[in-house]
Steps between C-alpha positions, in 0.01 A plus 500: 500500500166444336254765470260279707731441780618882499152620590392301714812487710457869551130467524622298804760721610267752596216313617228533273263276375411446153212700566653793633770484220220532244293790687884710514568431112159578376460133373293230548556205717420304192855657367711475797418089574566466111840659536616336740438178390648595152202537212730567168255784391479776736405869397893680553332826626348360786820248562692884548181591750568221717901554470510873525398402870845383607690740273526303210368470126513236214774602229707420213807231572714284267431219437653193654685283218459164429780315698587243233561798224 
């Protein structure tokens, strides 16, 4: 599952709005609707802000190969 989809699927799960997501990470709105929809550049300390809510963080996991090697 996509970063995107993760969040916002729990965002979801507990009922809050993008708003009330950002006021409970200590980010910005700004940040939270550019998550979700999947900006490539996105400050990694604040991604853990926003994950650290549900009990999870961003962290280091192999790579996925190349399927015709």
């Amino acid at each position: 599952m996509e970063l995107t989809s993760f969040v916002k699927e729990k965002r979801k799960a507990v009922n809050l709005t993008q708003p009330e997501l950002a006021a409970k990470a200590g980010v910005g709105l700004r940040f939270i609707r550019e998550l979700e929809q999947g900006k490539q550049s996105l400050r990694l300390d604040k991604v853990n802000q926003v994950l650290r809510l549900f009990g999870y963080e961003v962290g280091a996991i192999p790579a996925k190969k190349d399927r015709n090697e």
